[in-house]
C-alpha positions in Angstrom: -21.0 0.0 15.6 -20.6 -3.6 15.7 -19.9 -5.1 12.4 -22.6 -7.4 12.4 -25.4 -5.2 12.9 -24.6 -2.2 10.5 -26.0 -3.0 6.7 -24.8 0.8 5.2 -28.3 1.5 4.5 -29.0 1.7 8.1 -29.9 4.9 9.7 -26.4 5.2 11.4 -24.4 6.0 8.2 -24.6 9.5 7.1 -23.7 10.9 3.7 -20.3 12.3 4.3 -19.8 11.4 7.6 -17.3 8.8 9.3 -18.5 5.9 11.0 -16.3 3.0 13.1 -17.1 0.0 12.7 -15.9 -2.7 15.1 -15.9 -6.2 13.8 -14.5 -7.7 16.9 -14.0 -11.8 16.2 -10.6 -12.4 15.3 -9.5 -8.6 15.1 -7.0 -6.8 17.9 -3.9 -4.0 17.7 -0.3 -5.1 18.6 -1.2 -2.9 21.9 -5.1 -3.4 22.1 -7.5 -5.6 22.0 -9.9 -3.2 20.1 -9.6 -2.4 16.5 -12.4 -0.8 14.5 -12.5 0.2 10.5 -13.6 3.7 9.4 -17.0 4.0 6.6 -17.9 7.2 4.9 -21.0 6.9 3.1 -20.9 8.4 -0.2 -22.4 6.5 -4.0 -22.8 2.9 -3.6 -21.8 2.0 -6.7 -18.8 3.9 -6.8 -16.1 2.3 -3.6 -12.5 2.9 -2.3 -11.2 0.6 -0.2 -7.9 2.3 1.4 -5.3 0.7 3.4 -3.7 3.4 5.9 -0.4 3.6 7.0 1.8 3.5 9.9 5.0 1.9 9.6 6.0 -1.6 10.6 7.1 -3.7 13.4 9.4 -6.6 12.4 11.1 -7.3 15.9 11.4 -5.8 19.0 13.8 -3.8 18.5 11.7 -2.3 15.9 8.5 -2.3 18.3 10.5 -0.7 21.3 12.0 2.2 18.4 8.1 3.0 17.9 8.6 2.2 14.4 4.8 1.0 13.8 1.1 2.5 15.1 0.3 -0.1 18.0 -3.2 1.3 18.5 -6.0 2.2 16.0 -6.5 5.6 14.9 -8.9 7.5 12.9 -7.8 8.1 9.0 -8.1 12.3 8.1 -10.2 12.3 5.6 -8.0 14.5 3.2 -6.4 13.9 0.0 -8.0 11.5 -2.4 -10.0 10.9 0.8 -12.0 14.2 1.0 -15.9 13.8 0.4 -15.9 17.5 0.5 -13.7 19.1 -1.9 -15.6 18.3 -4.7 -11.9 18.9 -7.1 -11.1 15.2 -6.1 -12.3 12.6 -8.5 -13.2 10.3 -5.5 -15.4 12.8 -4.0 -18.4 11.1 -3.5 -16.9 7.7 -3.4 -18.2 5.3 -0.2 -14.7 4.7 1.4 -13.7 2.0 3.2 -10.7 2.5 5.4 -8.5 -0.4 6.5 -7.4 1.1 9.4 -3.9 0.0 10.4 -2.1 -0.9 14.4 -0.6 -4.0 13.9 2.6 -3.1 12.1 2.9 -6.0 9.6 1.7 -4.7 6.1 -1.8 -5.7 6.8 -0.5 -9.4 6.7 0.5 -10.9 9.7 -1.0 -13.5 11.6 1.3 -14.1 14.6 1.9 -13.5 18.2 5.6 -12.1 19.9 6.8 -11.7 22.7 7.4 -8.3 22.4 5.8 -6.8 25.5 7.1 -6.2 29.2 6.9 -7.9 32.1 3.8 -8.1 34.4 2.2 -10.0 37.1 1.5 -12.6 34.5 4.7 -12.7 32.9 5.9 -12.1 29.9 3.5 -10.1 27.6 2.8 -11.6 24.4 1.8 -8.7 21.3 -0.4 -10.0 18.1 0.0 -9.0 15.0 -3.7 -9.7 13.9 -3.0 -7.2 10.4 -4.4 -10.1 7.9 -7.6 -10.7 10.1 -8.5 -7.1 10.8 -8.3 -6.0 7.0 -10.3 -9.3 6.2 -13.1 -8.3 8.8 -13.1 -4.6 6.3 -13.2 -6.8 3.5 -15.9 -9.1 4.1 -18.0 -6.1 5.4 -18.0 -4.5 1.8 -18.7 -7.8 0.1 -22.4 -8.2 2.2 -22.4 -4.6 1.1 -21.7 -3.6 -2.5 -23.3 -6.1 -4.4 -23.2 -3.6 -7.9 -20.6 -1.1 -8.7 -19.9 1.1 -11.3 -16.2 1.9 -9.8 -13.5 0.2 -7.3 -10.7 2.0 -6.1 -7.6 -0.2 -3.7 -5.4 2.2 -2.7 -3.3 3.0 0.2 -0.3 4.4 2.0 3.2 3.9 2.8 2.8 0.2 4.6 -0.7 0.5 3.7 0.9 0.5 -0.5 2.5 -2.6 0.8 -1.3 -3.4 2.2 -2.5 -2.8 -1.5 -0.6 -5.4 -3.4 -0.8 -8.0 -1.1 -4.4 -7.7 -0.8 -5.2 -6.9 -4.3 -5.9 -10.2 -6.0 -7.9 -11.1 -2.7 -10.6 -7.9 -2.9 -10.4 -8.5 -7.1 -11.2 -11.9 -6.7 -13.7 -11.3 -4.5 -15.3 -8.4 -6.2 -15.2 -10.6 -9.4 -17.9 -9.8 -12.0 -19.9 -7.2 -9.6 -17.8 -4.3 -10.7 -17.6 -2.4 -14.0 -14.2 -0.8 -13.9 -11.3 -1.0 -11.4 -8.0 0.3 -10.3 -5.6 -0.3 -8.2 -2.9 2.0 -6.8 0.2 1.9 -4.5 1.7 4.8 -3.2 5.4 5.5 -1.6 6.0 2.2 -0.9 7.6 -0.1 -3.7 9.5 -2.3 -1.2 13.3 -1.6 -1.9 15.5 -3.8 -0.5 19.5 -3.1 -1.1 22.0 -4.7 -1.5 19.4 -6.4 -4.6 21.3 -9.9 -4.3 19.7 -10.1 -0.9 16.1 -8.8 -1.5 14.4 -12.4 -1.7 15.9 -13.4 1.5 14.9 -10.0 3.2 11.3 -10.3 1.5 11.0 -14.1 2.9 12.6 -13.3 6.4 9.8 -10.9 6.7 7.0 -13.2 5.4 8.0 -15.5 8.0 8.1 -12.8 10.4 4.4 -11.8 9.8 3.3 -15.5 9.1 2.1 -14.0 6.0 2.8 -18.0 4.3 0.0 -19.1 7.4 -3.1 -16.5 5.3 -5.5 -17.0 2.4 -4.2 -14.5 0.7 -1.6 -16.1 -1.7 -3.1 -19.1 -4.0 -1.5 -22.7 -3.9 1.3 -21.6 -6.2 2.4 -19.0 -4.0 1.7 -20.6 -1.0 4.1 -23.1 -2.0 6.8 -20.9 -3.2 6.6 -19.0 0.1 6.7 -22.0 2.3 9.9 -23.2 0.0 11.7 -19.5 0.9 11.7 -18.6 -3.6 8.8 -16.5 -3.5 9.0 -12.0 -3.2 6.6 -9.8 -2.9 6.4 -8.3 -6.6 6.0 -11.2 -7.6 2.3 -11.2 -5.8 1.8 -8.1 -7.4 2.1 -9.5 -10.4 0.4 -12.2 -9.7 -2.5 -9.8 -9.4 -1.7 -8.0 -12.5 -1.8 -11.1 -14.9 -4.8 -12.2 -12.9 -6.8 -9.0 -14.2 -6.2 -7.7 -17.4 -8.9 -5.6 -17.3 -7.5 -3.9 -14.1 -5.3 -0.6 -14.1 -2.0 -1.3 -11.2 -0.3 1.7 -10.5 2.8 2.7 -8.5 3.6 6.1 -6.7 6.5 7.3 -5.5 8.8 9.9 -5.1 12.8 9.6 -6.5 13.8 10.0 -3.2 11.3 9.1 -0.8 13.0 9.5 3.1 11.0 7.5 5.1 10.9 4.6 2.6 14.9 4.8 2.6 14.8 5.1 6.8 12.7 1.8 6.8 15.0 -0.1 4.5 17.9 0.7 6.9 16.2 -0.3 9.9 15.1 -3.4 8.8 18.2 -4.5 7.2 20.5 -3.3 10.5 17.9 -4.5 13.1 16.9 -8.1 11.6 19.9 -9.2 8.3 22.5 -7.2 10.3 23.2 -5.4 6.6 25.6 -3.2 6.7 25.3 -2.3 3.0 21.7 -2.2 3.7 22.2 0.4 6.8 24.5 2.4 4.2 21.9 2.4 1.2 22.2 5.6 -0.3 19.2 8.1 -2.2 20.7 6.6 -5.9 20.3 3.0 -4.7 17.3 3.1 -3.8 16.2 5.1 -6.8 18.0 2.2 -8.3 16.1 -0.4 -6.2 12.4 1.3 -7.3 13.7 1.5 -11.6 14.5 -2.3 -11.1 10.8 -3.0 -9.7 9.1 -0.9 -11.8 10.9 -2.3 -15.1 9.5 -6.1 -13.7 6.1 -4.6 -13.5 6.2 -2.7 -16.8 6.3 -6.0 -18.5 3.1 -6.0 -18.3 0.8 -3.9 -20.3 -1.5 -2.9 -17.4 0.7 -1.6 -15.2 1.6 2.4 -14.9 4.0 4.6 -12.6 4.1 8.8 -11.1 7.5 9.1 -10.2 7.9 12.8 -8.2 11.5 14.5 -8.0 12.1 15.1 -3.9 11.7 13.3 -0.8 7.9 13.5 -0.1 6.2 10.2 1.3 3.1 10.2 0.6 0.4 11.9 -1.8 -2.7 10.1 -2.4 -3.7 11.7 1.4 -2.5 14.5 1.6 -3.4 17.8 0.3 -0.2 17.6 -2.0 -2.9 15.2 -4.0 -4.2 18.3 -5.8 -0.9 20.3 -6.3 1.9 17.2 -7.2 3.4 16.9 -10.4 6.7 14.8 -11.4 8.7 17.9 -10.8 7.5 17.7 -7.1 4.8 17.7 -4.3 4.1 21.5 -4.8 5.3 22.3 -8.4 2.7 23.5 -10.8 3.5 22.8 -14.4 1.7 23.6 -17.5 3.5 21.1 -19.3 3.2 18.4 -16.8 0.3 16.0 -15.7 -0.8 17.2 -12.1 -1.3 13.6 -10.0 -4.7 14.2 -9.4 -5.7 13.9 -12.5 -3.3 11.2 -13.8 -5.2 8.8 -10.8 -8.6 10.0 -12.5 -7.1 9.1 -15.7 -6.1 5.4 -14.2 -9.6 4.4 -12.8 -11.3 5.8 -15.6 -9.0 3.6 -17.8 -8.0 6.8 -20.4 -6.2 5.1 -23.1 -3.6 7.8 -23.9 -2.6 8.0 -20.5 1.2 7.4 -20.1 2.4 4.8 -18.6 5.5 6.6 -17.1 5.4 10.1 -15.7 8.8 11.4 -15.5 10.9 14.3 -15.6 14.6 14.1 -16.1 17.6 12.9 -19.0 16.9 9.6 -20.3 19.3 7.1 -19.1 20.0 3.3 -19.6 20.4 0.7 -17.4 23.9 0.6 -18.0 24.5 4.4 -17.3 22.4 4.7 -14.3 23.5 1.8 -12.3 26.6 4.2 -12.8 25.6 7.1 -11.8 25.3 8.3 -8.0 22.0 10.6 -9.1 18.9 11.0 -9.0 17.4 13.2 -11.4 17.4 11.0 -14.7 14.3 9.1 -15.5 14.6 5.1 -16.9 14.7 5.4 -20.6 13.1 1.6 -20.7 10.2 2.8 -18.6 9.4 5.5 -21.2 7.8 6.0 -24.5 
C-alpha cells in the first residue's frame, strides 16, 4: 500500500495481520530503490513503534563484509512482537515497524560510492535510514491522534535506532499519549579503548551525515558539527527532556555480536588495534561506564543477562530470560517479560538494576578480567 492512501481504519488493515506500507518520496535501501514499513493492526490507543535490526555499514569494507541488510525484509512477528500469544504484554498493541536496509542506525542521510562498476560507472549506494524511519514516523502521527500507551523499542542497530529517534517520536507524540516507554535492547554502543569513544562516535556521525537530520535540536546540532558531541549524550538528552518517560537498556554481560561490531569498526575505519583486541571484560566494562552516565538520572533503568545472547525483546527468549540468562527460569529472579510490562506500566517498585553477581566497585572491576560481578553503583 502506498503510504498516502492507507488511513489504518481503511478496509486493508486487518486485526492481527501485517500490512507493507510503502511511503516512497525520499525513502530507498543501500541496494534498492524500494523500501516499505510493516503495520499490524491491533488497539489504537495502545502503539509500539519498533526499529529492526540488521547491522551496519560504515565503509566499504564493511558493505563488501555483508555487515548490514541492504534490502528490506519483513520483521517476524515474535517476541514482544507477537499479536498472538496473548502472554506478551504488547499483545494487542498496533505495531509499527521501522523496517531497516540502510545500515546506518536509522540515521544516515548520505550517498557512497560503495557499489561496482557498470555501464554507467561507478555505482553510488544511499544510505536513506533517517528518511525512511521518518516516512514510519509521520504515518503514525496522521494516525494515533489518542493513546493510552507508547512503546519505542528496537534491536541490535535498531537499540541504536531507539535513542537516536527517541526525543524526535516523544516530541512529536507530545501531550496525545497517557503513558510511555522507551527501551533499547543489545546495543549500548561500546566503543574501547574509552579515551577514543567520542572520536569513534563522531567519525561515525559524519559517516551517516547524522549532523545533516532533524533529529538533534540546535544544541546538539552544534556540538555535533564542532566534533564534542556522543551519542549517550542524545539519549540523555531524551531522558531529561521527559521526566515522565521510563528509558531502559537491555543487554546481555557479554553480548557477541555487539563485541564483533566494535572490532570491526574500530580495525576497518580508526585502524584500533586495541579496539580489534577488546576483550568480553572491556566491554562489560564499556556498557557499566554507560549505564552509570544514564543512571544519573532517576528515569532511567537497566536488564543486564549473564551470557552472550543478542537480542530478546524479539525473540522467543522474551518469555523465558532472566539476569541469570536467555533460558534460565528463576523463582527468585524477575523474568524480562515482565520487568518491560513493569517499565511501560511505570510500577514504582520496579528496580532500576537487574543483576545477578558479587557486588563490585569501580575500582575493583576496572581490575578484574570478569564478567560475572554486577556494578555495585548501579544497585540498590
Amino acid at each position: 500500500l502506498a503510504a498516502g492512501g492507507c488511513p489504518i481504519s481503511g478496509p486493508q488493515f486487518a486485526v492481527g495481520q501485517s500490512t507493507q506500507v510503502y511511503p516512497g518520496g525520499s525513502t530507498a535501501c543501500l541496494d534498492s530503490d524500494e523500501y516499505f514499513f510493516q503495520v499490524v493492526k491491533g488497539r489504537l490507543d495502545k502503539l509500539m513503534v519498533f526499529f529492526q535490526g540488521g547491522g551496519a555499514c560504515w565503509n566499504k569494507l564493511s558493505y563488501d563484509a555483508d555487515l548490514c541488510q541492504t534490502e528490506v525484509e519483513a520483521q517476524s512477528m515474535t517476541g514482544i512482537l507477537s499479536s498472538s500469544n496473548i502472554a506478551n504484554p504488547y499483545w494487542d498493541y498496533t505495531k509499527v515497524v521501522v523496517t531497516y536496509c540502510s545500515g546506518d542506525m536509522h540515521a544516515g542521510n548520505t550517498t557512497h560510492p560503495w557499489g561496482t562498476f557498470g555501464a554507467a560507472g561507478l555505482r553510488w549506494l544511499p544510505q536513506r535510514g533517517y528518511h525512511n524511519a521518518k516516512a514510519a514516523v509521520d504515518w503514525v502521527l496522521g494516525e494515533f491522534p489518542n493513546l493510552e500507551s507508547l512503546l519505542v523499542t528496537g534491536v541490535s542497530a535498531g537499540s541504536l535506532g531507539t535513542q537516536v529517534w527517541s526525543r524526535t517520536i516523544l516530541s512529536q507524540l507530545a501531550g496525545r499519549t497517557l503513558r510511555a516507554a522507551v527501551i533499547a535492547d543489545s546495543f549500548v554502543g561500546v566503543l574501547w579503548p574509552e579515551r577514543s569513544t567520542q572520536q569513534s562516535t563522531m567519525w561515525l556521525m559524519r559517516q551517516f551525515q547524522i549532523c545533516t537530520t532533524s533529529l538533534l535540536d540546535n544544541h546538539m546540532l552544534e556540538r555535533c558539527r564542532n566534533g564534542t558531541m556522543s551519542l549517550g549524550e542524545v539519549w540523555m538528552e531524551a531522558m531529561e527532556m521527559f521526566p515522565q518517560v521510563s528509558f531502559a537498556t537491555i543487554t546481555s554481560k557479554v553480548d557477541n555480536v555487539q563485541i564483533m561490531f566494535e572490532q570491526a569498526f574500530e580495525i576497518t575505519s580508526t585502524l584500533s588495534l586495541p579496539g580489534l583486541m577488546m576483550t568480553p571484560a572491556q566491554f562489560y566494562t564499556g556498557v557499566n561506564r554507560y549505564l552509570e552516565a544514564y543512571h544519573g538520572h532517576f528515569n532511567f533503568m537497566s536488564f543486564l543477562v549473564d551470557g552472550s545472547q543478542h537480542t530478546f525483546l524479539d525473540q522467543e527468549c522474551f518469555y523465558t530470560a532472566t539476569p541469570l540468562g536467555a533460558e534460565i527460569a528463576s523463582a527468585s529472579q524477575p523474568l524480562l517479560m515482565n520487568w518491560a510490562r513493569d517499565c511501560s506500566n511505570k510500577v514504582r517498585l520496579i528496580p532500576k538494576t537487574v543483576c545477578v553477581g558479587p557486588l563490585m566497585s569501580l575500582r575493583d572491576w576496572t581490575s578484574v578480567n570478569s564478567t560475572s560481578y554486577c556494578d555495585r553503583s548501579l544497585m540498590p
